[in-house]
C-alpha positions as CSV (number, residue, x, y, z in Angstrom):
1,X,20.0,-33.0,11.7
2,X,19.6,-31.0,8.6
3,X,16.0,-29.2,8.2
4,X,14.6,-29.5,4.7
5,X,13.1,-26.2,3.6
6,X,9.5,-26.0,2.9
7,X,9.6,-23.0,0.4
8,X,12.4,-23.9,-1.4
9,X,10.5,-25.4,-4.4
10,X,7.4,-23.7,-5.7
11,X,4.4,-25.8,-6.3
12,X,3.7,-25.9,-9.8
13,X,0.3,-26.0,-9.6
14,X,0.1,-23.0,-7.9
15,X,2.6,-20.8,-9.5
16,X,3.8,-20.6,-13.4
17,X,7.2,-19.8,-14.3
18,X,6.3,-17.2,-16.9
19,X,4.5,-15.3,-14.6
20,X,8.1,-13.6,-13.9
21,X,7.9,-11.0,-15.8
22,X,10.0,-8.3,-15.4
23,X,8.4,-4.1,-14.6
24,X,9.5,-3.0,-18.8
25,X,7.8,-6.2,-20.0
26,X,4.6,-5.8,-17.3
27,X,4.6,-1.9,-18.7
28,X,4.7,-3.0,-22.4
29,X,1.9,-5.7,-22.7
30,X,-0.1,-3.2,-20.4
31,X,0.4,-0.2,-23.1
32,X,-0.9,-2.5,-25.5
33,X,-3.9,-3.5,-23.8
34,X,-5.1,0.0,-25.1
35,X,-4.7,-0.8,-28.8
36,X,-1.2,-0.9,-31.0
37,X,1.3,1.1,-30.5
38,X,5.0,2.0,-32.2
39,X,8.0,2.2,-30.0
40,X,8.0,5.9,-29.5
41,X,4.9,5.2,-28.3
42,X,5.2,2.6,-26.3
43,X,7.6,5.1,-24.7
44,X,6.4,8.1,-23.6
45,X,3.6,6.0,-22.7
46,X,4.8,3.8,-20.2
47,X,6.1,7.3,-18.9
48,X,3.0,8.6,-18.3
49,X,0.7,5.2,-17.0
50,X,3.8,4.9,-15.0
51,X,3.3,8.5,-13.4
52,X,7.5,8.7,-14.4
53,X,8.2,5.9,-12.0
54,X,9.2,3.7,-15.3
55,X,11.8,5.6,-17.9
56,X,12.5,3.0,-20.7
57,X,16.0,3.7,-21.8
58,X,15.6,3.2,-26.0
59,X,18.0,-0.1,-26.1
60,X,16.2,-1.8,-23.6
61,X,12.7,-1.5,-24.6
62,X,13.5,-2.3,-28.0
63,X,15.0,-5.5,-26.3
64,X,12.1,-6.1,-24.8
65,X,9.8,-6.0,-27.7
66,X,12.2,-8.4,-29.2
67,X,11.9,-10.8,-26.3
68,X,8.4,-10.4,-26.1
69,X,7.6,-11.1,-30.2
70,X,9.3,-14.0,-29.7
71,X,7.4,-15.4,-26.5
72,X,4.5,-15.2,-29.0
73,X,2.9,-12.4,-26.2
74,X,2.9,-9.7,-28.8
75,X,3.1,-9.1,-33.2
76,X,3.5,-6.9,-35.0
77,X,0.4,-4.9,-36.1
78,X,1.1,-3.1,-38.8
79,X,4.3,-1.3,-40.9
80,X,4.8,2.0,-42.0
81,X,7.6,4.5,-43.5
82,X,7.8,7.9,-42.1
83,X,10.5,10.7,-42.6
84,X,12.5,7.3,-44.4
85,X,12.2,5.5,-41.4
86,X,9.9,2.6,-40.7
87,X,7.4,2.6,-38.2
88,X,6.1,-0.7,-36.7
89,X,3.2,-1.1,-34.4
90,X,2.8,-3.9,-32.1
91,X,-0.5,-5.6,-30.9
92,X,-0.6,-7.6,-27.7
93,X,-1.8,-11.3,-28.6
94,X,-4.5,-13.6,-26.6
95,X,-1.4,-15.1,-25.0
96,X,0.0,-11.7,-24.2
97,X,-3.0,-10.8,-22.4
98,X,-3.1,-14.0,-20.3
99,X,0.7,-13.7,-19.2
100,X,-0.2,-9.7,-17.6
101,X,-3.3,-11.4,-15.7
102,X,-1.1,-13.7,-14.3
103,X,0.8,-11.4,-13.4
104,X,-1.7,-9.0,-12.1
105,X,-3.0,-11.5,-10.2
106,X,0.4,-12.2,-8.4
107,X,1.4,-8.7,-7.5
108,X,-2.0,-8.4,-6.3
109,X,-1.6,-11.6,-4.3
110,X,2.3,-10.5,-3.0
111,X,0.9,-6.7,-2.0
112,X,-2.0,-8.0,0.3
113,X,0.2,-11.1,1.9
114,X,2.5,-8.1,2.6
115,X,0.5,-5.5,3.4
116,X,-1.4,-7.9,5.7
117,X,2.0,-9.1,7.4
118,X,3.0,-5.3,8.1
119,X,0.0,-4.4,9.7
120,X,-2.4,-1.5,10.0
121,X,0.1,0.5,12.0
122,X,3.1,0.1,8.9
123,X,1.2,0.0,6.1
124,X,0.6,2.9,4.5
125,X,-2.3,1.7,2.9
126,X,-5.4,0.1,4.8
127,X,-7.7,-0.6,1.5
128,X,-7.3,-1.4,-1.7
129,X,-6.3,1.7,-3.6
130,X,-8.6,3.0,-6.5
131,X,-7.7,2.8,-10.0
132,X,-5.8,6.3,-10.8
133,X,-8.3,7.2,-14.0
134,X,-5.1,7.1,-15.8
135,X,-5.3,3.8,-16.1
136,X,-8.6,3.3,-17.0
137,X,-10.9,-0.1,-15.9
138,X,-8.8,-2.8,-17.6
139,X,-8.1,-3.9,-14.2
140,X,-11.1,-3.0,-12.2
């Protein structure tokens, strides 16, 4: 007699497919919460909110802006030339800023299920952690 998994199928009610969103596109959308930025910029800061645990590699985070344009999460700000080259700035939208809630608020949910199922004795953490001032309150 075959068993039918329970947690094979996510409810939709509870959880929204676009939620998945992957660390580079989490880092990005965060970066702009802070006001628009160029892709340099974007850059060195997701280096540094990061603390170096997220290096962009060039390709990739310009692929990632692309993806997210088009998702309608961010635009494009503003244009400029420098040294010949153009500069453009991005701006997270309103539906940019909804997607990295939802997705705040499932990490959050995923880190206390897990830290709860390890345990006081194999977590390394037994309270919530305060915000590094690094980042600011946007999540406070």
């Amino acid at each position: 007699m075959a068993t039918k998994c329970r947690c094979a199928v996510p409810d939709p009610a509870r959880y929204s497919h676009s939620v998945n969103i992957n660390t580079q596109s989490f880092w990005v959308l965060t970066v702009l919460t802070g006001g628009p930025q160029h892709g340099y910029g974007l850059l060195k800061e997701i280096e540094t909110l990061s603390e170096g645990t997220t290096c962009p590699q060039v390709g990739a985070l310009y692929r990632t802006i692309d993806r997210l344009e088009a998702d309608g999460y961010i635009e494009i700000d503003s244009e400029e030339t420098v040294d010949g080259r153009l500069r453009r700035y991005y701006r997270i939208t309103d539906d940019g800023c909804a997607q990295l809630i939802e997705a705040v608020e499932e990490v959050t949910t995923m880190a206390d299920v897990a830290r709860a199922r390890l345990g006081p004795k194999r977590s390394r953490r037994t309270a919530k952690p305060a915000i590094r001032p690094s980042l600011g309150t946007a999540f406070a």
